[in-house]
Each structure stands twice: as structure tokens, then as C-alpha cells.
N, C-alpha and C positions, 0 to 999 in steps of 0.2 A: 935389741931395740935401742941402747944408749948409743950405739954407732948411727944408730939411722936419725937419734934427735942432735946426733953434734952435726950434722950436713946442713940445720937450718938457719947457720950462721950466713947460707949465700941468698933466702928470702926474707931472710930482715934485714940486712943492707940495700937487698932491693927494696922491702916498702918503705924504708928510711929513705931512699933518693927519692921514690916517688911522692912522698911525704911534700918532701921539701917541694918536689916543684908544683903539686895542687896547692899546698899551703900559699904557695907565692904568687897564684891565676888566678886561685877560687874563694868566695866569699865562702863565710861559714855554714852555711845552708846544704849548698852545693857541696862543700868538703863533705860535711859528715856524711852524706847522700854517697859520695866516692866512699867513705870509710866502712860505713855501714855494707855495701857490694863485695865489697874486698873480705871482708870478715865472714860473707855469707860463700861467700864462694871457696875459701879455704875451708870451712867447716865442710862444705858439701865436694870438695876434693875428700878430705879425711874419712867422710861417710862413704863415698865412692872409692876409694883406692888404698885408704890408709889401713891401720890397727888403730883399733878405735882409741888404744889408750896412747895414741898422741894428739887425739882430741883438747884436752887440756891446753895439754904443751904449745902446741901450734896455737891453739884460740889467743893463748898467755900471750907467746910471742910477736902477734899481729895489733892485739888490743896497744901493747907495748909500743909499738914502733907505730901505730896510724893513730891513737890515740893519747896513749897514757903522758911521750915525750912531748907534746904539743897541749896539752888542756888548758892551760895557761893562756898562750897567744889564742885560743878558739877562742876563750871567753871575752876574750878583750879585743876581740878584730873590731876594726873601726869600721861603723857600720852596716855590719853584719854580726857581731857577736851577741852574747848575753841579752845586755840590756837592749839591744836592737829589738832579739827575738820576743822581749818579754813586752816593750812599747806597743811593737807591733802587731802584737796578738798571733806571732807564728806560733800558733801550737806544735804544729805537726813536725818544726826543725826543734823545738823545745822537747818531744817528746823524742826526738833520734836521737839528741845531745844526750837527755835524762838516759837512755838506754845503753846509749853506749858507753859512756862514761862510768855507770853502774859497772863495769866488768872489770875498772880500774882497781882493785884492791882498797880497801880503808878511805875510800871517796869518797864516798856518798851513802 
């Protein structure tokens, strides 16, 4: 199983490029909406094809690279971040953000 978690150094470089280039198109909203898809769909690769115990690992490694490196520039996107979300009464990006951020370690 340690051979099969060191091979996922080639999709967290991929969601690190893809990172970068929603981060640079998409307002916050929109992003999380991309990150949230992305996390649901690795997990349900994992449930469909995997061993379940790199559920973890994998979950760890996607939060990592589409979230946890970026939480900073989300919250401060100019208008579309934080304070946007909270002005505007977007619950529903507040409650994506709240969710996935949660998976961050010592976050929240």
C-alpha cells in the first residue's frame, strides 16, 4: 500500500496547476463550488476503485493542494471573498467555505 500512496505525488501537482489556474478565472464562490466537485469525486474514485484505507490520505492530499495552500487568498478575494460572502448574505458559498475549510487541520 506505501508504494501505491508515493504514485500520488503526480495528482497533487495536477490539482496544484489546476488550483492555480481557477484561482486566477474564478471568483470565490465559483472556486469553492470547483473544489468541493473535485474532493467529491476523489473520494468516490477511492470508494469505487480504491482500498479504502487511502481514503484518508487521498482526502488529506486534495484538501491540501485545492484548499488548505490557498485559504488565505480565498478569504480576501476582492470581491468575492469573506466579507463579500458574509455582506451579501451568501449563505450557501459561506456554508461550502465553512465545510471545506473544516478538513483543514487546526482551522477551525
Amino acid at each position: 500500500m506505501i508504494s501505491i500512496l508515493k504514485s500520488f505525488t503526480g495528482p497533487a501537482e495536477f490539482y496544484r496547476a489546476e488550483t492555480q489556474k481557477f484561482i486566477g478565472c474564478c471568483d470565490c464562490g465559483d472556486y469553492l463550488k470547483k473544489a468541493e466537485r473535485r474532493l467529491n469525486e476523489e473520494l468516490d474514485r477511492v470508494n469505487h476503485y480504491l482500498d479504502p484505507r487511502t481514503k484518508e490520505t487521498i482526502a488529506n492530499m486534495v484538501v491540501k493542494e485545492i484548499i488548505e495552500n490557498d485559504m488565505l487568498r480565498l478569504i480576501h478575494m476582492e470581491n468575492s471573498g469573506l466579507v463579500n460572502m458574509i455582506c451579501g448574505d451568501k449563505y450557501e458559498d459561506l456554508g461550502r467555505m465553512y465545510n471545506l475549510f473544516r478538513r483543514v487541520p487546526d482551522v477551525l
